[in-house]
N, C-alpha and C positions, 0 to 999 in steps of 0.2 A: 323163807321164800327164795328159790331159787338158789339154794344153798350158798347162800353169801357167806363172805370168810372176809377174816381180814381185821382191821382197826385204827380206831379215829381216834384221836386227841380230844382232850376236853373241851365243850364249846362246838365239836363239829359234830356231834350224834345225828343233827340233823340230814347232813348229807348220806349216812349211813341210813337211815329214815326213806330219803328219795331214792337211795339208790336200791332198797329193795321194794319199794311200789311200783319200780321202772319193769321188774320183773312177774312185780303181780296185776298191774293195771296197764302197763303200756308196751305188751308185748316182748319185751327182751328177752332172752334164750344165753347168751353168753358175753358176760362183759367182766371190764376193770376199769377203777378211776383211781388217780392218784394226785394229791393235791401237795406243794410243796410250800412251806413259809417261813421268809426268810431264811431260805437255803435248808429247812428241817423238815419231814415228812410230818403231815398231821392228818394226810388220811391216805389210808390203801386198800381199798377194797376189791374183791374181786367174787366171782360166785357163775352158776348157771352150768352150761355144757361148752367144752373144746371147739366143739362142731354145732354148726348153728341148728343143725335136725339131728342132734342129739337127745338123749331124755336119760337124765341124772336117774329115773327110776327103774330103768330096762339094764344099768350098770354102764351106762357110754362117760367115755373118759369126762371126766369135769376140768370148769377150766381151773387150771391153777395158776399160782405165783407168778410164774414165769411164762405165759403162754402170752404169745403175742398173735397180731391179727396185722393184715393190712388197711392203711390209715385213709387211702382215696387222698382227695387234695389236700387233706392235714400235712402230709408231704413238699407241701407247697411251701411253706414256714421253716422246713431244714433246708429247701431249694434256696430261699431268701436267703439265709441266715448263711450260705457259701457266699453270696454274690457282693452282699456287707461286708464278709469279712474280709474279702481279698481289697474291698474298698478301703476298708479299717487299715491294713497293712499296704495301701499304697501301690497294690497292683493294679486296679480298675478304679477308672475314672467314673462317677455315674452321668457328670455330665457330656462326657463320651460318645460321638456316635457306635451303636454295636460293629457298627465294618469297621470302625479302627482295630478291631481286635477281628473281625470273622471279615473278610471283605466282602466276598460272596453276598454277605447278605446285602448291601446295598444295592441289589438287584432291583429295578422295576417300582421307583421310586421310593424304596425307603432307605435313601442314602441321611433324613435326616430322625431316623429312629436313633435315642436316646437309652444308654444303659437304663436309666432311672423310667423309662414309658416302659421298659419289658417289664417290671416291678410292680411298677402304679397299674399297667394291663391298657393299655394305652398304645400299643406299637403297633396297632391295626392290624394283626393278624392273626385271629383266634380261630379261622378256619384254613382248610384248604379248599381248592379248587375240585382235586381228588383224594377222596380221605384216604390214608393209609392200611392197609391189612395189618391183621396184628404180628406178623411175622416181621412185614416193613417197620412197623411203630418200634421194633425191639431193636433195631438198628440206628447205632446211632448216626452213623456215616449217611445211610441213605434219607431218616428223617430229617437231616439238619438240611441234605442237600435241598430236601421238596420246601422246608420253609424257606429258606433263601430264595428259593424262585418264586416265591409266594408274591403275588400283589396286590398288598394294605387295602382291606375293606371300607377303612374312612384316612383321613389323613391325619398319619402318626402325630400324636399328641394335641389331636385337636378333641376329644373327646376317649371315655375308656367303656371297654369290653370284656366281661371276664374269656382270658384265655386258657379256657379249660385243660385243651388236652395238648396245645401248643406253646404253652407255657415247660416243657418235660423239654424239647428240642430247643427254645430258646435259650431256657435257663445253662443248660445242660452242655452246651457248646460254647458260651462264654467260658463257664469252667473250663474246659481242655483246653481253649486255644489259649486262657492267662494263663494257667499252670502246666499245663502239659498233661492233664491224668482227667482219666475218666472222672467223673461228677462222684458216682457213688465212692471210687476210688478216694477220691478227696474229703468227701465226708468223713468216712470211716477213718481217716486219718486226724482229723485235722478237727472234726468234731465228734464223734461217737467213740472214739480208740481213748485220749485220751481223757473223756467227762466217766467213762466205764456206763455207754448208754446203751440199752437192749434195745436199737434204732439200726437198722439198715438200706440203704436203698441200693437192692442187689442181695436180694438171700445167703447168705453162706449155706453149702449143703448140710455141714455143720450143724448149723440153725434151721434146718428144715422141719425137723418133727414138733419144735415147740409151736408153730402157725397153726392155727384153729382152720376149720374150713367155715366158709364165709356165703350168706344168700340174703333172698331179700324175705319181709315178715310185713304181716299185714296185721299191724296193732287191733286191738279189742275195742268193737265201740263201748260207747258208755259212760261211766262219769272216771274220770282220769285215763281213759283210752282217748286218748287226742288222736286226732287224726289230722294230716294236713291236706290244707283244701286252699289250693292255690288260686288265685287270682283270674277271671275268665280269660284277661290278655297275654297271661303267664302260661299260661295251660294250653291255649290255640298256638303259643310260638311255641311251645316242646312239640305241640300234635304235626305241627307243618315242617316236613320235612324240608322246604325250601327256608325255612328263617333262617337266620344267622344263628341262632338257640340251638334248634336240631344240628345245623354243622358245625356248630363248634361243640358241641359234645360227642357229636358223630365222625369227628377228625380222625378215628379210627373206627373202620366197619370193614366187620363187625365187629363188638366190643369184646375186648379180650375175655377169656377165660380168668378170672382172677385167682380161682384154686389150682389154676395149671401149674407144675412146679419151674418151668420155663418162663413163663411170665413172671413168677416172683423171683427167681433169678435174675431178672435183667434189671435197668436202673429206667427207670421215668420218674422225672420228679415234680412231675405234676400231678403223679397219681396212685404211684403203688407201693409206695416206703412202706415197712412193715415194723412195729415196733408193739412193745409193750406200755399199757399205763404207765407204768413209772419213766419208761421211757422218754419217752411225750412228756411228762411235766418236766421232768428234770432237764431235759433238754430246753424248755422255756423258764426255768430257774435259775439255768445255768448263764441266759440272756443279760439276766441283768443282776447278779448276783451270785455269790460262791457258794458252791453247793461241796459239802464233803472239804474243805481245803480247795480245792478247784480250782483257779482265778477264776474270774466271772467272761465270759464270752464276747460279750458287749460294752462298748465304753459310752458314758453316758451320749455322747454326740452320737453314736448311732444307733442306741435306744429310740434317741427324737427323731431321725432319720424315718428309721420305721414304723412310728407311730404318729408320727406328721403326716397332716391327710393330705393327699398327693391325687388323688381322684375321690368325687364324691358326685351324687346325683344318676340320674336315670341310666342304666349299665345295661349294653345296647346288644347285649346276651341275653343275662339274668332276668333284662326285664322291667326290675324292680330298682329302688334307690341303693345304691352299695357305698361304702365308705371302704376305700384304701390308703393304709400307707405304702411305703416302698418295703412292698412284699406279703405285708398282712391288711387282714382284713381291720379293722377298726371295729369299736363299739357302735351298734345301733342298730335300727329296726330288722334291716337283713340277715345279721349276725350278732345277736345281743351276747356281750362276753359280760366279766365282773362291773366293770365300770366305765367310765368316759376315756381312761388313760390306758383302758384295757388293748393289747395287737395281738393275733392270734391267727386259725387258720381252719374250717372245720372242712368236714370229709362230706362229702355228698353221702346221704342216707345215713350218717351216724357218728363221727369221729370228733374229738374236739381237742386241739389243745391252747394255750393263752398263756400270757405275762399279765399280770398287774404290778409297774413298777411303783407306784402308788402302796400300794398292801404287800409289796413286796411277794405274791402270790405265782405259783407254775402249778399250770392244772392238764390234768390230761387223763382223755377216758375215748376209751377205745371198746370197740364192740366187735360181735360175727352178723348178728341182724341188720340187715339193711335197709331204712327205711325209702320212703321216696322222695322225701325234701332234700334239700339241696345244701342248704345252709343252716339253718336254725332246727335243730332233731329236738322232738319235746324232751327226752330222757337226757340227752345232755342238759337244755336247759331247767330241765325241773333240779340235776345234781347245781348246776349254776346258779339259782336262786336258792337253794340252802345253802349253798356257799356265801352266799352274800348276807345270808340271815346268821349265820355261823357268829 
């Protein structure tokens, strides 16, 4: 089904198992998962079409090995994973106001927003006033300037809100003003260059032809066609354009092109890192663990950092109960990963990757279908629960 390719270690057939029913019962069209333990690959799958309205039987490119897609807010977890580490090396204080480092921002009372509230999603502002065009949103100069003049929708660290699309300008301008270098710039350096990750935030043209092109799919009903059916209150705040829901995912309107090759050129890292499966795990294996010889990325204190829940309870976006650490999402009902010790990041409509420093686990699976959930995609979670039965 779905021309799956690829191979699992002993004990993991099952995930090979899930991952081709994802293609015969719950719609998927082109993916890859790759799981890592204790720094050793024990599964690499990959299978389907390049292009998500491709058809393996008409002869359209299949995906292979090396084809990578964009991850949506899975991005959001290599965004973190800068912001610790300059903490890790002593350049960024997290208990820090952000204007010690950007002044500007402490415009319009949030003189007392917290390195650590941009993290936990906590800094009051996950919308703007006026959302940005997508030509504006690809600027970094002009998006930093509009959230600086932004004014905090509740008061900074009295409660958290996922900030969907302002989390990319947040994060993204800490980086330049500690280091002096673009975000993506700094990644690529400083994480992706030296782990050897198929992870970019910023295309290399280079790198253009291995990206799949990418759309939404409307899974099969039926017995293993899940479908998500969100919550009457969850569903009237995306419908109303006045919530705080619609404009903080609306922070850019209208929503970019994501097959545009301009848009994956540029860097938001709240939203449009582009990587491969293996990528994605290995870059959360890499967190807490040597992967290849590697050193390991993360030192135990800022594993507990990010995995210490930092916000948790009703998330005044999403809607729903969220659990945060600083920067990842946590295990539980909104985003079920491997386990309780599980931090990780998923992509709106499909993308997932996680650490279990517990199991010692880096998982990551990445798709071109995109579903309409937000956080919890059945096809990741069904490879999740054979992961855990593994």
């Amino acid at each position: 089904m779905g021309g799956v390719r690829g191979s699992v270690a002993e004990g993991y057939e099952g995930v090979r198992e899930a991952f081709v029913r994802n293609f015969a019962e719950r719609g998927e069209r082109g993916a890859a998962v790759t799981v890592y333990r204790h720094g050793r690959k024990v599964v690499d799958l990959w299978g389907g079409t390049k292009d998500v309205d491709g058809d393996l039987a008409a002869g359209d490119a299949p995906w292979e090995h090396g084809t990578a897609q964009v991850v949506r807010s899975a991005t959001k977890g290599v965004a973190a994973a800068a912001l610790l580490l300059l903490h890790q090396r002593g350049a960024l204080d997290l208990d820090a106001p952000v204007g010690t480092y950007w002044p500007e921002f402490k415009a319009r009372g949030k003189e007392g927003v917290l390195v650590r509230h941009v993290l936990a999603h906590r800094a009051g502002v996950p919308a703007l006033d006026r959302p940005l065009t997508p030509a504006e949103a690809l600027d970094p100069d002009l998006a930093a300037a509009v959230v600086a003049a932004q004014a905090p929708f509740w008061e900074p660290g009295a409660g958290h809100g996922y900030h969907a699309q302002t989390y990319s300008w947040l994060t993204g301008e800490l980086v330049r003003r500690v280091t002096g270098k673009a975000v993506g710039e700094w990644i690529a350096a400083e994480i992706a260059g030296p782990l050897g990750l198929d992870l970019w935030l910023g295309l290399p043209e280079a790198e253009a032809a291995r990206v799949g092109r990418m759309g939404r799919i409307a899974p099969p009903a039926g017995p293993g066609g899940l479908r998500i059916r969100p919550k009457r209150n969850v569903a009237e705040a995306y419908a109303d354009p006045a919530s705080l829901t619609s404009r903080a995912f609306g922070a850019i309107d209208p929503l970019p092109d994501e097959n545009d090759p301009a848009y994956r050129a540029a860097a938001l890292p709240a939203s449009n890192g582009i990587a491969t499966a293996d990528g994605l795990a290995r870059f959360y294996a890499a967190l807490i663990g040597e992967v290849d010889g590697a050193e390991r990325l993360f030192t135990p204190q800022t594993v507990a950092a990010a995995r210490t829940e930092a916000s948790a309870g009703p998330d005044r976006v999403l809607v729903v109960l969220t659990r945060f650490g600083l920067g990842y999402m946590l295990h539980g009902g909104a985003s079920p990963l491997l386990a309780d010790g599980s931090f990780g990041h998923p992509g709106r409509g499909g993308a997932l990757g996680f650490a279990d420093p517990e199991s010692g686990t880096g998982f990551g699976y990445v798709t071109n279908g995109m579903n309409t959930g937000v956080t919890a995609d059945p096809r990741a979670q069904a490879l999740v629960r054979a992961l855990r039965e593994a």
